[in-house]
C-alpha positions in Angstrom: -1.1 -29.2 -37.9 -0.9 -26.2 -40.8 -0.1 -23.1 -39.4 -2.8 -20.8 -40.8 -4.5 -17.3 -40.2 -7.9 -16.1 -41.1 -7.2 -14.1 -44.2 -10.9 -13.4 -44.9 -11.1 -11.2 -41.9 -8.6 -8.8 -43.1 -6.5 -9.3 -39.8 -4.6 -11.4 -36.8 -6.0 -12.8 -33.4 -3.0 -12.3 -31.3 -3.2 -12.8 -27.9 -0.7 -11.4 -26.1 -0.2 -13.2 -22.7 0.0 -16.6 -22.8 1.7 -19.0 -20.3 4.3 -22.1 -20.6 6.4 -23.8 -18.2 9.0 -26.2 -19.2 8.7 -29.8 -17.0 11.9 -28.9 -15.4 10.6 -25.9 -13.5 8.0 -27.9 -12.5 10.0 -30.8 -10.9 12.0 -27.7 -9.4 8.8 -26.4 -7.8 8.1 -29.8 -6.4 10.9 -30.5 -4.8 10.6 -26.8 -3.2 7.1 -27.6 -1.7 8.3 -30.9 -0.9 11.2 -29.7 1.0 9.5 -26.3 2.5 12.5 -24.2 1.4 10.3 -21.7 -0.6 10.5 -18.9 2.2 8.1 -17.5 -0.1 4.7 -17.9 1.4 2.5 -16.9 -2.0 4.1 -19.3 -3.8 3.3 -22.0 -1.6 0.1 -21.3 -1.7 -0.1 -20.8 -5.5 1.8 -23.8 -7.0 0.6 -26.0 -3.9 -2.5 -25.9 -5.1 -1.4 -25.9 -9.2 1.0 -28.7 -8.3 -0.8 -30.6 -6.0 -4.6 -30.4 -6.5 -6.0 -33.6 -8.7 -9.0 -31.1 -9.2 -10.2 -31.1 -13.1 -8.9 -27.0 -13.8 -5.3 -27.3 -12.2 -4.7 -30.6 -13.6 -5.8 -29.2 -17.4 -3.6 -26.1 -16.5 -0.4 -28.0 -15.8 -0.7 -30.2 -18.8 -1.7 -27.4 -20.9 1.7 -25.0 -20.1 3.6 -28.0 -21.0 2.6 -28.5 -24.3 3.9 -26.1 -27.1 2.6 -28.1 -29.8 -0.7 -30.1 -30.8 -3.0 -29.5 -27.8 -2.4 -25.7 -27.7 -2.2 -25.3 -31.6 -6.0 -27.2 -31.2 -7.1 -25.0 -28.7 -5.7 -21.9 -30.5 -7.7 -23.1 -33.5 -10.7 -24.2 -31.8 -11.3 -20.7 -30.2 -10.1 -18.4 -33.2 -7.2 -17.4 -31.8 -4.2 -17.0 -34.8 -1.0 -15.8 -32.9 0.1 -16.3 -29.4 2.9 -14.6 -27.2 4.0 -17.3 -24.8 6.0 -16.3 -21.9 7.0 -18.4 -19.1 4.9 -18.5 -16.0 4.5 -16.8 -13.1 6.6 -17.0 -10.2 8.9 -18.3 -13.3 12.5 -17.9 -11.9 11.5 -15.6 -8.9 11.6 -17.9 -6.5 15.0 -19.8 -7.9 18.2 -19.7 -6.2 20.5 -17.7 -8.9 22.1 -21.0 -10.1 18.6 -22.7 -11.1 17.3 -19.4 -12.4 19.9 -19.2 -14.7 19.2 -22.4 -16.1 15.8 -22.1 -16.3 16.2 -19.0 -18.0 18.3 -20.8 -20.3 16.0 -23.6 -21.1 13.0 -21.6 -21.4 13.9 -19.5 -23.9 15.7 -22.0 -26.2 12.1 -24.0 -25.9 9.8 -21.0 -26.8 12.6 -20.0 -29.6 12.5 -24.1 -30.9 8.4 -23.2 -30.8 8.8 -20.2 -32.6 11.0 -21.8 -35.3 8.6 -24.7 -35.7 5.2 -22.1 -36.1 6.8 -18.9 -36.9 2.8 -18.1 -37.7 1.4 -19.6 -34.7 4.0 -17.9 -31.8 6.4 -15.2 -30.4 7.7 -15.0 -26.9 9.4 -13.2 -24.4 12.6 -14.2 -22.2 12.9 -15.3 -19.2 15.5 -13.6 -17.4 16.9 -14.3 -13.8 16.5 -11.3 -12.5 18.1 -11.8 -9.0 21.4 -11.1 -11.3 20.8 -7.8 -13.6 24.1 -8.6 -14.5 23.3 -12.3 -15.9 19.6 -11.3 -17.2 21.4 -8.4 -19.4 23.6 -11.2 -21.0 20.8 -13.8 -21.4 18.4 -11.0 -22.5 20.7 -10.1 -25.3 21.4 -13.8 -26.4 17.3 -14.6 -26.1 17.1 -11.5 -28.4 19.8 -11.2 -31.2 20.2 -14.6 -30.9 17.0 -16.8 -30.6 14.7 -13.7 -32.4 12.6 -13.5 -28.5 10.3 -10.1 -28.6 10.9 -8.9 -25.3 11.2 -10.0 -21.4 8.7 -11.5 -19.2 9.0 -10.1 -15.6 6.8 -11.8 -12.9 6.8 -9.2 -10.5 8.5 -9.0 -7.3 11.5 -11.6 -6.8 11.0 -12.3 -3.2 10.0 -9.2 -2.2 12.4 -7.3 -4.1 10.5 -4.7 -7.0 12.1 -3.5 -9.6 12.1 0.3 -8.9 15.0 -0.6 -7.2 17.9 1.0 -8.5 19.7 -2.4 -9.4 17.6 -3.5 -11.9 18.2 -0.4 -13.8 20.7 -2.3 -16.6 17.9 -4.8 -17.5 15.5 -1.5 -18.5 18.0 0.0 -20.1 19.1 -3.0 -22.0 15.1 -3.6 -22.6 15.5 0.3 -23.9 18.3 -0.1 -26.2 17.2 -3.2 -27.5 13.9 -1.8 -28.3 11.7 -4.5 -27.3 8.9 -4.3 -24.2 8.9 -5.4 -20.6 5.6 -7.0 -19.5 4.9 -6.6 -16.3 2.8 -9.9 -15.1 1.4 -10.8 -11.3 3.0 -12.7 -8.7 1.6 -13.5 -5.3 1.6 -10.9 -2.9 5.1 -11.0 -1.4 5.2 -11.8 2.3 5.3 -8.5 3.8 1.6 -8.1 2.4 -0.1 -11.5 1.9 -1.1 -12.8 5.3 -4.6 -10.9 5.6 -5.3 -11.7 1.8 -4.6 -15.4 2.2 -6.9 -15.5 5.1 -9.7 -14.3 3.1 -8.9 -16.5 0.3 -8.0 -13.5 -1.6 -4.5 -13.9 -2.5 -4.1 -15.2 -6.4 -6.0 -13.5 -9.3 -9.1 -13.2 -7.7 -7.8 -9.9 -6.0 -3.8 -10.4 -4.9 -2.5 -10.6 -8.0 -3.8 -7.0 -9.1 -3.0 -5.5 -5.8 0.6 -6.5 -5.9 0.9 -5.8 -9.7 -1.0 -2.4 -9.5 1.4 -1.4 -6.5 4.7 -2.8 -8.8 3.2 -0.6 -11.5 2.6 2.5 -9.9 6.4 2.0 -7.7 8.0 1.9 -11.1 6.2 5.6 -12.3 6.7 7.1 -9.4 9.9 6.0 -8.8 11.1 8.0 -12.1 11.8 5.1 -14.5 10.1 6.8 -17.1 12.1 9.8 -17.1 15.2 7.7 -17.0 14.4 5.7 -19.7 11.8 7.6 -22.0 11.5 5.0 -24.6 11.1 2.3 -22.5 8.0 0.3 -23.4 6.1 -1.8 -21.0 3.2 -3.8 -21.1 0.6 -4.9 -18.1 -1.8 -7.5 -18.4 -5.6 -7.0 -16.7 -6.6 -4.2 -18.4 -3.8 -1.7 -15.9 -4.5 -3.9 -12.3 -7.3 -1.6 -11.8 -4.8 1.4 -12.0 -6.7 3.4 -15.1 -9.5 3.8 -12.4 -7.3 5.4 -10.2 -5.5 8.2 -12.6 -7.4 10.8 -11.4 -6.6 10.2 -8.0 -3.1 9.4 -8.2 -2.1 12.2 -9.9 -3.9 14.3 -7.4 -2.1 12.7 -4.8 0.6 12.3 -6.4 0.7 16.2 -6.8 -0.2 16.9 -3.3 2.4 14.3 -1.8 5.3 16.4 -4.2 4.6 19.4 -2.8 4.0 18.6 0.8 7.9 16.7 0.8 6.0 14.3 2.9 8.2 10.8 1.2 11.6 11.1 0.1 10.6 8.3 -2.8 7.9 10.4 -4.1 9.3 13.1 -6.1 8.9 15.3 -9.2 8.1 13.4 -12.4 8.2 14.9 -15.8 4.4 14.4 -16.5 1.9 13.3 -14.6 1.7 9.9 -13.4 -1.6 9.1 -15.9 0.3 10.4 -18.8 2.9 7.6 -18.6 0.1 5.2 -19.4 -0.1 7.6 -23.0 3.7 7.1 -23.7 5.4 4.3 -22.4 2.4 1.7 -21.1 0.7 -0.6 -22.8 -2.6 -3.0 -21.3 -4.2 -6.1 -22.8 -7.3 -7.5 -22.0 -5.8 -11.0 -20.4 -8.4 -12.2 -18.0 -10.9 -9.1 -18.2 -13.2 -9.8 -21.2 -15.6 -7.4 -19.9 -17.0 -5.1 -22.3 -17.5 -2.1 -20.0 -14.2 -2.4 -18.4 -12.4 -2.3 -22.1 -14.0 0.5 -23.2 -13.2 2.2 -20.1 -9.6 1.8 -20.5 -9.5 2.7 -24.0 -10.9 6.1 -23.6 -8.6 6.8 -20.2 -5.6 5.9 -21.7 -5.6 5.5 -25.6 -7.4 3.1 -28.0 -4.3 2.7 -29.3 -2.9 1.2 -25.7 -4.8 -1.5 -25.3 -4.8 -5.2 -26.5 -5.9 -8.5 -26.7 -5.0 -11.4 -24.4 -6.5 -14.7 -23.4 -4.2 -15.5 -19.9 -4.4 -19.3 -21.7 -4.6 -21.7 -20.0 -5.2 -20.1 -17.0 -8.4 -18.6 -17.9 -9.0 -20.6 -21.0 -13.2 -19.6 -22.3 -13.5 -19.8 -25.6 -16.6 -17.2 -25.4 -14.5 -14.4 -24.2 -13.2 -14.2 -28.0 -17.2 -13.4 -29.0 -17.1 -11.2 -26.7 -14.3 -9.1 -27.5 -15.5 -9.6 -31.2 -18.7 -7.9 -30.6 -16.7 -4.5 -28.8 -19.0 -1.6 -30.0 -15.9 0.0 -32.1 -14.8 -0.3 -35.5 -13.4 -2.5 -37.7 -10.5 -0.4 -38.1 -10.2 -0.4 -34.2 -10.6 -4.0 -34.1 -7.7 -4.7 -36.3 -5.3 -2.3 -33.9 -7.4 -3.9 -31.1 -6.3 -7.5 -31.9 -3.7 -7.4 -34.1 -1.8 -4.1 -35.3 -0.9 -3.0 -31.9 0.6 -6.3 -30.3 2.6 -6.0 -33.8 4.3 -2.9 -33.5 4.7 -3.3 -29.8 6.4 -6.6 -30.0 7.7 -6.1 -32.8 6.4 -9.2 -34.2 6.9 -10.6 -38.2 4.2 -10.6 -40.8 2.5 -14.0 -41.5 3.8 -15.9 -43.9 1.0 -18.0 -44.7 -2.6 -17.4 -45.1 -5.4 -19.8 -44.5 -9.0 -19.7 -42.6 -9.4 -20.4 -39.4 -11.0 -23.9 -38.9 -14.8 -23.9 -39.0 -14.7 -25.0 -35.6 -13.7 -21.7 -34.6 -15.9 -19.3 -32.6 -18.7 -21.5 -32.1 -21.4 -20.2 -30.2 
């Protein structure tokens, strides 16, 4: 398949968080589920059902983060969609004893860099780290990155139950830092100090866990001063924020009121306010929220110029959500920086070699 770009339209479709899983993990997972030595109640729920249902969307999701070739370069094509940045999926290596989340690690990221070789046009990627050793993800982070060209790190939340406002991850931000390349910040399931009354509603994956655990991850790692520590840390958080740009307001009210009453020891002084962080070191994308009034929302509470595309393939794979997002009531200027220029300079990502047009398939309505 030709690697190819719409050249006509003056810029890129990237979309900026998109899934894979290498088989391995997957036989990993099985054998976890089959064994019951997860200890990690959200993922058996999630992957149980991803893993075990013979339902038509989990079986086209499995097959689909497999594949780093024809079937998503066809899908790609088929919805308009130029660029991805593929990252490995969520839990990922969270749930890994160290030993298996090193290697894991290790094979993702020589897969997505092999992907990246093969389409240089087509993808980008992040690493996969295993973050239960800061130590280990420092070293693999800076082999994924000087040596296999990766654009920045893939974090999947809590590693059981452990967030990464904890002062031992602080040599993977800093690495992130010095490297210059972003942390995205993607959902796990709650963690199991918080997912029993969401899972008895039927509430605990990306219908409303996810964003509550992410949002809470999010707003630990402002308050907890990692911003100050390292200001030109960049981060990136899918969903549009987790419904935190709703919040701002109120947070940094509270967030005021809670400094000054010395009520928490963990909530202390900050440089700027906690909305302000969202203006200097965050970054949103749109994966899974193609809802017009929700975009435009964000982009005036925390920049135009901090928020950008993303499918969540092939999780939430709807070829009409790319109309959608075409038809945002803002300019074609915006729309380049919207889709395109932002992810860019963010990730840091090479120019297109090629040029083409999009297959005529594309964006049918």
């Amino acid at each position: 398949m030709t690697d190819n770009t719409d050249s006509s339209r003056g810029y890129r479709r990237i979309a900026a968080e998109e899934a894979y899983a290498p088989p391995e993990l997957f036989d990993l997972y099985r054998r976890m589920l089959d064994a019951g030595t997860s200890n990690d109640r959200g993922f058996d729920s999630l992957m149980g059902f991803y893993l075990g249902s013979d339902a038509p969307k989990p079986v086209a999701v499995r097959r689909r983060l497999q594949d780093l070739g024809d079937e998503r370069l066809a899908d790609m094509d088929a919805t308009g969609i130029d660029h991805q940045i593929l990252a490995l999926t969520s839990p990922g290596t969270n749930v890994l004893d160290l030993a298996a989340a090193r290697e894991i690690a290790t094979i993702t990221n020589d897969r997505l860099a092999d992907a990246c070789r093969r389409h240089p046009d087509r993808f980008s990627a992040l690493a996969a780290l295993p973050l239960q050793d800061p130590d280990a993800a420092v070293r693999e982070l800076d082999r994924a990155v000087g040596d296999l060209g990766l654009r920045g790190i893939i974090a999947n939340s809590h590693i059981g139950g452990s967030y990464l406002d904890e002062s031992k991850y602080r040599p993977i931000f800093e690495a992130a830092e010095d490297l210059g390349v972003p942390v995205y910040l993607h959902p796990n399931t709650p963690s199991n100090d918080m997912i029993d009354p969401l899972r008895k509603a039927g509430l605990d994956g990306a219908i409303f866990g996810f964003g509550v655990e992410t949002g809470m991850h999010l707003l630990k790692l402002i308050t907890s001063g990692l911003f100050d520590r390292y200001p030109n840390l960049k981060l990136v958080v899918g969903h549009l924020g987790e419904a935190l740009p709703y919040w701002l307001h109120r947070i940094d009210y509270m967030h005021a009121a809670q400094v000054a009453a010395g009520r928490y020891d963990t909530i202390r002084p900050l440089q700027r306010k906690p909305s302000e962080y969202f203006r200097h070191n965050i970054w949103l994308t749109t994966s899974g929220m193609p809802w017009q009034p929700a975009i435009m929302f964000a982009r005036e509470v925390v920049g135009a110029d901090r928020v950008m595309y993303a499918m969540d393939y092939p999780y939430q794979f709807v070829a009409e959500e790319v109309t959608t997002q075409d038809a945002l009531p803002i300019s074609d200027a915006e729309k380049k920086a919207f889709f395109d220029t932002t992810a860019t300079d963010v990730f840091g990502l090479r120019a297109p070699t090629t040029a083409g047009a999009t297959p005529s398939s594309a964006l049918r309505s």
